[in-house]
DOROBA-840639 format. One record per residue: residue in three letters; x, y, z of N, C-alpha, C, O in turn. Coordinates in nm, 3 decimals, decimal comma, padded with zeros to 5 digits. Each point is the difference from the previous one (the first is absolute). Example, Ala and Ser with C-alpha at 12.3 -4.5 7.8 and 13.67 -1.06 7.14 Angstrom:
BEGIN
<site><aa>ala</aa><n_xx>01,319</n_xx><n_yy>-00,569</n_yy><n_zz>00,780</n_zz><ca_xx>-00,089</ca_xx><ca_yy>00,119</ca_yy><ca_zz>00,000</ca_zz><c_xx>00,090</c_xx><c_yy>00,120</c_yy><c_zz>00,000</c_zz><o_xx>00,104</o_xx><o_yy>-00,002</o_yy><o_zz>00,066</o_zz></site>
<site><aa>ser</aa><n_xx>-00,139</n_xx><n_yy>00,107</n_yy><n_zz>-00,138</n_zz><ca_xx>00,082</ca_xx><ca_yy>00,119</ca_yy><ca_zz>00,006</ca_zz><c_xx>-00,077</c_xx><c_yy>00,109</c_yy><c_zz>00,073</c_zz><o_xx>00,051</o_xx><o_yy>00,111</o_yy><o_zz>00,017</o_zz></site>
//
This chain:
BEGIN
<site><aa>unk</aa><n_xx>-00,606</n_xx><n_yy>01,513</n_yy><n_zz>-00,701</n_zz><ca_xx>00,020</ca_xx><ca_yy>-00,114</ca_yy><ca_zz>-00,089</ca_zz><c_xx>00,147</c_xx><c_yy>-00,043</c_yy><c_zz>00,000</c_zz><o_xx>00,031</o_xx><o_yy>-00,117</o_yy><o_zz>-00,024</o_zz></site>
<site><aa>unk</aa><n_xx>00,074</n_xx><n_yy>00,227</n_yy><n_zz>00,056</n_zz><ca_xx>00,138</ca_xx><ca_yy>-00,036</ca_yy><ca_zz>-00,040</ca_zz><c_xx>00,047</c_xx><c_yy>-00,072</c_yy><c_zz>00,148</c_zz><o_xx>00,082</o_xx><o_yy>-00,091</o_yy><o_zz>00,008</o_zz></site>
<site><aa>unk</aa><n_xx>-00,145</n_xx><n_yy>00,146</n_yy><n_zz>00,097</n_zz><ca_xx>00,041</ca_xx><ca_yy>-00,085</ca_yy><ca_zz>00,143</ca_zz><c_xx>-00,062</c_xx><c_yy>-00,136</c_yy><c_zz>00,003</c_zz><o_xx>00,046</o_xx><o_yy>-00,080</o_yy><o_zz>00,081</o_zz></site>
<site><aa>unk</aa><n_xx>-00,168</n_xx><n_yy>00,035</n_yy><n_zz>-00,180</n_zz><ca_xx>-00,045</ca_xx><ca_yy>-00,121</ca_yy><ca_zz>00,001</ca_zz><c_xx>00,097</c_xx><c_yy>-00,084</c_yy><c_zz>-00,126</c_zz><o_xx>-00,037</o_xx><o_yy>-00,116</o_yy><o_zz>-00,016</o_zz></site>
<site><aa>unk</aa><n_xx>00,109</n_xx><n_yy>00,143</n_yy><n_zz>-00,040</n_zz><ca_xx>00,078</ca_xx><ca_yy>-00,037</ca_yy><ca_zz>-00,077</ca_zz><c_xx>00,118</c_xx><c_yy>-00,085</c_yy><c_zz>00,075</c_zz><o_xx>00,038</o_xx><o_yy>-00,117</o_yy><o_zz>-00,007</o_zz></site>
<site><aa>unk</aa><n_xx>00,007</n_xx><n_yy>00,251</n_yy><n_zz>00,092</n_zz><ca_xx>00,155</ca_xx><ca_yy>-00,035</ca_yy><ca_zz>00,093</ca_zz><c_xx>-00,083</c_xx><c_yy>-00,085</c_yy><c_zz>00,021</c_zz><o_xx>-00,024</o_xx><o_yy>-00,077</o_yy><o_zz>-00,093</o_zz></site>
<site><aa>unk</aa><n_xx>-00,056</n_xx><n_yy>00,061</n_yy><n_zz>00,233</n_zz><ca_xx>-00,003</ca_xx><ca_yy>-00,079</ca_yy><ca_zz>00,105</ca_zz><c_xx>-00,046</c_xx><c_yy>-00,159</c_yy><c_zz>-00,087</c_zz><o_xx>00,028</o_xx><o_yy>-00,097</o_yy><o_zz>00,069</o_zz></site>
<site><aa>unk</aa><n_xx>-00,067</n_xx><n_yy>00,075</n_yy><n_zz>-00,151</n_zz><ca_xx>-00,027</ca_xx><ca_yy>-00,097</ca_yy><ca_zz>-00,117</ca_zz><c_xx>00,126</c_xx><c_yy>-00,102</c_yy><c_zz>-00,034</c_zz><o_xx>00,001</o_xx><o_yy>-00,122</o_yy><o_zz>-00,018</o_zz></site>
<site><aa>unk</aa><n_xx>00,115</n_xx><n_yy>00,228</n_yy><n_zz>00,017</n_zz><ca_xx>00,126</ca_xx><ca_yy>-00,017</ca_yy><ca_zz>-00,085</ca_zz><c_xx>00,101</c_xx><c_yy>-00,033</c_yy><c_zz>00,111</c_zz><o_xx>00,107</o_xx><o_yy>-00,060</o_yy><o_zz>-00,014</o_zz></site>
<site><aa>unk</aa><n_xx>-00,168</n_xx><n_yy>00,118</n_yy><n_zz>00,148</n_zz><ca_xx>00,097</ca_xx><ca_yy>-00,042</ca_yy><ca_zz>00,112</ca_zz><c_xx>-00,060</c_xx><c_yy>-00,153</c_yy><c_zz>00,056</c_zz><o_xx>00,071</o_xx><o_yy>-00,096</o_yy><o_zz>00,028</o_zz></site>
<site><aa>unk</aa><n_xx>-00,220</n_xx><n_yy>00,100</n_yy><n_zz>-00,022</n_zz><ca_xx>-00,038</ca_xx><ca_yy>-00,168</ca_yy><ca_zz>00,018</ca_zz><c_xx>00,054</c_xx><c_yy>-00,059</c_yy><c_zz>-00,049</c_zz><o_xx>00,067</o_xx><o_yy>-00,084</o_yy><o_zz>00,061</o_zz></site>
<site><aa>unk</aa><n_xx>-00,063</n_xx><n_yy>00,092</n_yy><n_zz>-00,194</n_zz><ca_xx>00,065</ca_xx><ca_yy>-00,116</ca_yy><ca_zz>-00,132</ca_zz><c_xx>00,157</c_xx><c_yy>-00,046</c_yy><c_zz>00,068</c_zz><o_xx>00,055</o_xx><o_yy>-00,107</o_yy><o_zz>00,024</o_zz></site>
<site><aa>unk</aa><n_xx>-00,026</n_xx><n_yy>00,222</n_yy><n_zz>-00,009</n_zz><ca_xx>00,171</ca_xx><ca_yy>-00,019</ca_yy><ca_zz>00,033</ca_zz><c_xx>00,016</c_xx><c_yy>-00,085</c_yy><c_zz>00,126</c_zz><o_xx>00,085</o_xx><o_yy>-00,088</o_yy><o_zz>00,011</o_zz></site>
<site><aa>unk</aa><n_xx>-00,180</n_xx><n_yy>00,124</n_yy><n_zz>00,092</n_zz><ca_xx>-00,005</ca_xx><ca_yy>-00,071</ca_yy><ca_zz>00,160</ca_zz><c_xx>-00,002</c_xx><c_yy>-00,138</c_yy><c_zz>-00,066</c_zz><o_xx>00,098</o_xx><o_yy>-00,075</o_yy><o_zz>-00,010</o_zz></site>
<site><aa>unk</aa><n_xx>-00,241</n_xx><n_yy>00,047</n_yy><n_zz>-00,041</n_zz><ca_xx>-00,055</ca_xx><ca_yy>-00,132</ca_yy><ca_zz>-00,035</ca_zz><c_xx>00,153</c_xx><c_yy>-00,121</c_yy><c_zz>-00,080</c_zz><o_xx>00,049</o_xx><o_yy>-00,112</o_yy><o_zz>00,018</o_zz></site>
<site><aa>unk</aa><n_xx>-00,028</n_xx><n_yy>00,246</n_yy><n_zz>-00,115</n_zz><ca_xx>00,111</ca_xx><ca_yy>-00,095</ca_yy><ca_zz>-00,090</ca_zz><c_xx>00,131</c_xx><c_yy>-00,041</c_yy><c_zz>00,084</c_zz><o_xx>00,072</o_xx><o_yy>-00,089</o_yy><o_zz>-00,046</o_zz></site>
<site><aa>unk</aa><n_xx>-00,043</n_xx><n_yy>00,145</n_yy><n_zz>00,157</n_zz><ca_xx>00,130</ca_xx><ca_yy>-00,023</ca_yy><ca_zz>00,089</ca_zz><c_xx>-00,031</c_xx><c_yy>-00,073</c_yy><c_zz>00,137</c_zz><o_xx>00,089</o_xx><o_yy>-00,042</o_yy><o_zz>00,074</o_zz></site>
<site><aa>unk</aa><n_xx>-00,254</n_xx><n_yy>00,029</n_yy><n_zz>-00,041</n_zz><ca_xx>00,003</ca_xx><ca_yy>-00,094</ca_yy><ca_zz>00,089</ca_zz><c_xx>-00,071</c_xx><c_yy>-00,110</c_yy><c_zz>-00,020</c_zz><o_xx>-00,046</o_xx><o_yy>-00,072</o_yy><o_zz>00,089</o_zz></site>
<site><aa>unk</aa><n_xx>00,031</n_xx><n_yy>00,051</n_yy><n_zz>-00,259</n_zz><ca_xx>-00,126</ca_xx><ca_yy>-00,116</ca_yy><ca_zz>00,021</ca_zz><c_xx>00,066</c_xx><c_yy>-00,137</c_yy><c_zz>-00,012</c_zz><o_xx>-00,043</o_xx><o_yy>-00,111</o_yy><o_zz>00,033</o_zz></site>
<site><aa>unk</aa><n_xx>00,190</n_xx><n_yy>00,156</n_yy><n_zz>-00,101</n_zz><ca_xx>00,086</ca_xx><ca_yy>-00,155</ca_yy><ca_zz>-00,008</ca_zz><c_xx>00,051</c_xx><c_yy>-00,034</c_yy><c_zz>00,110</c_zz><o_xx>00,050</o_xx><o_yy>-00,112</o_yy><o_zz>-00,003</o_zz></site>
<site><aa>unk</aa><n_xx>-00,042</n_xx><n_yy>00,180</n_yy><n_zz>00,123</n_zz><ca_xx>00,061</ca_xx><ca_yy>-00,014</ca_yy><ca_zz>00,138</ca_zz><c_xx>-00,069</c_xx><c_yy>-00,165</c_yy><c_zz>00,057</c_zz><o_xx>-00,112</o_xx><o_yy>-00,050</o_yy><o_zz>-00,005</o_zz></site>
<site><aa>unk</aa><n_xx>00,250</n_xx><n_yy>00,002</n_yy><n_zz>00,060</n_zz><ca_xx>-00,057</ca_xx><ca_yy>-00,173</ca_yy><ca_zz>00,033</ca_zz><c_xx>-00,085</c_xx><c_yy>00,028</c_yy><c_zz>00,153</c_zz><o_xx>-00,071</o_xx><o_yy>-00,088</o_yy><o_zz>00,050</o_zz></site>
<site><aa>unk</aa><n_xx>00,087</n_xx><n_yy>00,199</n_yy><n_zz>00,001</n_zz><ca_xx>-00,100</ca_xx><ca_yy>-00,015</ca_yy><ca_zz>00,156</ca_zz><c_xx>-00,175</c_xx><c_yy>00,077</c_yy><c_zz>-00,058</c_zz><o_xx>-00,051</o_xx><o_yy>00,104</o_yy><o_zz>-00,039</o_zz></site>
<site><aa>unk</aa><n_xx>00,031</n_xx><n_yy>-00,199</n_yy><n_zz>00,060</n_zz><ca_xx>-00,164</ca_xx><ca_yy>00,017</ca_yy><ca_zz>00,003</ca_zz><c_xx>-00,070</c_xx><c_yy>00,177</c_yy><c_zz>00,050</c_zz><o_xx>-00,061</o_xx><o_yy>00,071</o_yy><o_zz>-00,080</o_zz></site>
<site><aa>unk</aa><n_xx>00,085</n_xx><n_yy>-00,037</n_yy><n_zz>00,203</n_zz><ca_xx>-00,023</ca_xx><ca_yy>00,096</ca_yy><ca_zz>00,048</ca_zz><c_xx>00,070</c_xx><c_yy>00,144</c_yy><c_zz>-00,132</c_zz><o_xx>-00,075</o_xx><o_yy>00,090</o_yy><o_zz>-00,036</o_zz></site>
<site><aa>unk</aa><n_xx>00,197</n_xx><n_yy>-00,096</n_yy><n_zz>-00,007</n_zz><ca_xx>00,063</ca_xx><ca_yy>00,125</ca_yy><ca_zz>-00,026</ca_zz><c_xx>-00,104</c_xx><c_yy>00,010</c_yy><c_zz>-00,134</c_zz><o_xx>-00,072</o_xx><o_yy>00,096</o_yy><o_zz>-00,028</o_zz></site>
<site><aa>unk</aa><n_xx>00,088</n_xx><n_yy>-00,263</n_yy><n_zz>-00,070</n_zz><ca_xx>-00,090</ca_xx><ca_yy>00,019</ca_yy><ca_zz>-00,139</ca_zz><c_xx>-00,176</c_xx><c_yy>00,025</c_yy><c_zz>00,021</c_zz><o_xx>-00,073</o_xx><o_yy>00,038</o_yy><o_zz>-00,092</o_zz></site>
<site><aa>unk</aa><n_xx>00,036</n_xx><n_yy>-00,062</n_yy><n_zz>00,199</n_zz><ca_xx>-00,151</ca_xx><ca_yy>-00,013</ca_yy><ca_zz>-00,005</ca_zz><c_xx>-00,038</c_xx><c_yy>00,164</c_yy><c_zz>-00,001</c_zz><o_xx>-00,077</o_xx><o_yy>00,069</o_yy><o_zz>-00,067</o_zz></site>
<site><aa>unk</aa><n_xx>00,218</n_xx><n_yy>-00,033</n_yy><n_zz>00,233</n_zz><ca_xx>-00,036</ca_xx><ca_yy>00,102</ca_yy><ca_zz>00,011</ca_zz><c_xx>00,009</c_xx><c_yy>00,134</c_yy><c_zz>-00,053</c_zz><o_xx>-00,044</o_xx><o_yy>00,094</o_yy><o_zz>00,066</o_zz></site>
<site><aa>unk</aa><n_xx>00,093</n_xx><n_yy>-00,078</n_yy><n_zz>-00,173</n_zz><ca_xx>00,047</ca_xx><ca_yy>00,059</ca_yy><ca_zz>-00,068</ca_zz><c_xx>-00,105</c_xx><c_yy>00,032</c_yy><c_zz>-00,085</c_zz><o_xx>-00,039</o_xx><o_yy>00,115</o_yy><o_zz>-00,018</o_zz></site>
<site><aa>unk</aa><n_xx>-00,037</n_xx><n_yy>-00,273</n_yy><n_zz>-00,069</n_zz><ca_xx>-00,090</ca_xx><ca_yy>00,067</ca_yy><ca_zz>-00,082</ca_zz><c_xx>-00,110</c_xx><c_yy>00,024</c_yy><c_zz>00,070</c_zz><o_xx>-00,095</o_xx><o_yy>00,048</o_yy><o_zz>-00,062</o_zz></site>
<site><aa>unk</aa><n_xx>00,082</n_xx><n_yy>-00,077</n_yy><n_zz>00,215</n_zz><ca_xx>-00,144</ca_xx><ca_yy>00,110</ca_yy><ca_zz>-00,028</ca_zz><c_xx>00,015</c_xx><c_yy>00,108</c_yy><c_zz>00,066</c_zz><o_xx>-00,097</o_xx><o_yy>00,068</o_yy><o_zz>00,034</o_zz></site>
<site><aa>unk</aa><n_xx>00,229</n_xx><n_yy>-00,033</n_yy><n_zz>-00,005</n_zz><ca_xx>00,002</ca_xx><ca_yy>00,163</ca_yy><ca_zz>00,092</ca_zz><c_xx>00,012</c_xx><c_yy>00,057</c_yy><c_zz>-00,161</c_zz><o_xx>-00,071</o_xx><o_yy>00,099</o_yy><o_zz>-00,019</o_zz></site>
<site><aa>unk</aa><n_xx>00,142</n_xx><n_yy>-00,140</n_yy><n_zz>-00,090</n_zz><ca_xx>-00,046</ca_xx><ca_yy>00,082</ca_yy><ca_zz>-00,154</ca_zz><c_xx>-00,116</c_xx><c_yy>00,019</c_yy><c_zz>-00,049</c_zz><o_xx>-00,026</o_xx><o_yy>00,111</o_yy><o_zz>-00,047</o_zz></site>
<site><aa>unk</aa><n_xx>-00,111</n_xx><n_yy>-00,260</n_yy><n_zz>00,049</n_zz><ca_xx>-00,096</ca_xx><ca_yy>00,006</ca_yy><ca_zz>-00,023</ca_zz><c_xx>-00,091</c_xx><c_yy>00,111</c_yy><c_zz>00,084</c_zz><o_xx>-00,085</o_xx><o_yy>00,080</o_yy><o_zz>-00,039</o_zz></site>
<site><aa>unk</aa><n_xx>00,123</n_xx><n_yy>-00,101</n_yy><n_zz>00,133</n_zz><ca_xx>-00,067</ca_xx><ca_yy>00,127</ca_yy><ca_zz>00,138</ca_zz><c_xx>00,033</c_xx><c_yy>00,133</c_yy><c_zz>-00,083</c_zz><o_xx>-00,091</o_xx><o_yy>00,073</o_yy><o_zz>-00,039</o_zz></site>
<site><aa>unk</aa><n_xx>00,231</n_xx><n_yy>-00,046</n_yy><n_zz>00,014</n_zz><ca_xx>00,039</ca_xx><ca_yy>00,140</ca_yy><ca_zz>-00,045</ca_zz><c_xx>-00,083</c_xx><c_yy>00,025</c_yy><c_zz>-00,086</c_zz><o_xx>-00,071</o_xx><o_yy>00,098</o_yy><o_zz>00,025</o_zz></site>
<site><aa>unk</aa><n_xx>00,051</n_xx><n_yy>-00,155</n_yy><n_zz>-00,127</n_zz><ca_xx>-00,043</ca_xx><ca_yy>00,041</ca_yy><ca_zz>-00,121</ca_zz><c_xx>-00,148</c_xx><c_yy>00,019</c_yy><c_zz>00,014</c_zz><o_xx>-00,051</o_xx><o_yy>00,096</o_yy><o_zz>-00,056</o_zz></site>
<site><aa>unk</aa><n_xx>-00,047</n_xx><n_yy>-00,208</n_yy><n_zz>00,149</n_zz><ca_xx>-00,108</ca_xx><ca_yy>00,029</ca_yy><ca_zz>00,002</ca_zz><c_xx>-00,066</c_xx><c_yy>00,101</c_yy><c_zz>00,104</c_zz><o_xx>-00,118</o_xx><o_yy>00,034</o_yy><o_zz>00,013</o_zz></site>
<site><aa>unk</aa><n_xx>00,242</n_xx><n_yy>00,006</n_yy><n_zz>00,062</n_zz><ca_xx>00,003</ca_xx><ca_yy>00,166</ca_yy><ca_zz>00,094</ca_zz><c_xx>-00,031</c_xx><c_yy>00,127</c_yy><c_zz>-00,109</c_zz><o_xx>-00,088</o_xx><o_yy>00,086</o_yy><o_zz>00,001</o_zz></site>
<site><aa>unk</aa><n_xx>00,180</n_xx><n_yy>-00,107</n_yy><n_zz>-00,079</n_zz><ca_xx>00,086</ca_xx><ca_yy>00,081</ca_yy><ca_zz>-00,075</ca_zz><c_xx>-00,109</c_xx><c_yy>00,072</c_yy><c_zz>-00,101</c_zz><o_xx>-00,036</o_xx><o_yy>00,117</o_yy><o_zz>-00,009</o_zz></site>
<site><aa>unk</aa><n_xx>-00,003</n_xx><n_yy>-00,239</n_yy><n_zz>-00,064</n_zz><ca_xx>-00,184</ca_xx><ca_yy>-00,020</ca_yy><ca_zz>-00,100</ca_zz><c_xx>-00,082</c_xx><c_yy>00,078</c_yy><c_zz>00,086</c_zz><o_xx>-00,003</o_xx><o_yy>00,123</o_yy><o_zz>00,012</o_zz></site>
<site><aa>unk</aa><n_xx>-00,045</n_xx><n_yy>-00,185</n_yy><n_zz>00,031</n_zz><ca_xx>-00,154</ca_xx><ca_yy>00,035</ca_yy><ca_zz>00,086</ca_zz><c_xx>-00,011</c_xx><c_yy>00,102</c_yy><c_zz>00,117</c_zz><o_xx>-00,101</o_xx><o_yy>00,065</o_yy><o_zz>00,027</o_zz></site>
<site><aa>unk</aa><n_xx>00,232</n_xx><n_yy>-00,062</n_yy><n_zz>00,042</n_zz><ca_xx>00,020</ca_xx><ca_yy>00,137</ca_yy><ca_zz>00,096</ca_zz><c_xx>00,039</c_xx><c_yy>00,100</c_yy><c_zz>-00,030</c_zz><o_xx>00,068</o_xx><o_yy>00,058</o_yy><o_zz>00,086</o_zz></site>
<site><aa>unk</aa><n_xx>-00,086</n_xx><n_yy>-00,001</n_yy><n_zz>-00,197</n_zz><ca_xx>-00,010</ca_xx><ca_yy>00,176</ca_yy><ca_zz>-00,078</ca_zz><c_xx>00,107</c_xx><c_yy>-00,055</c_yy><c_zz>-00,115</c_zz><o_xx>00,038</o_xx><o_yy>00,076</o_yy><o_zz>-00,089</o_zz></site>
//
């Protein structure tokens, strides 16, 4: 439960530092390599 926390808390942080970025690629990509993490993170043990 406490490693699904971090990895939760480290998305947030990715998401929050690349989503204002003006190139398309860094903000898009950012939130879904977080969204990916988290739904790894959930559902894969």
């Amino acid at each position: 439960m406490t490693q699904d926390l971090v990895v939760i808390q480290l998305a947030a942080i990715l998401v929050a530092t690349s989503y204002d970025n003006a190139q398309p690629v860094i903000k898009w990509g950012g939130l879904v390599i977080a969204v990916g993490t988290v739904v790894a993170s959930i559902f894969g043990g």
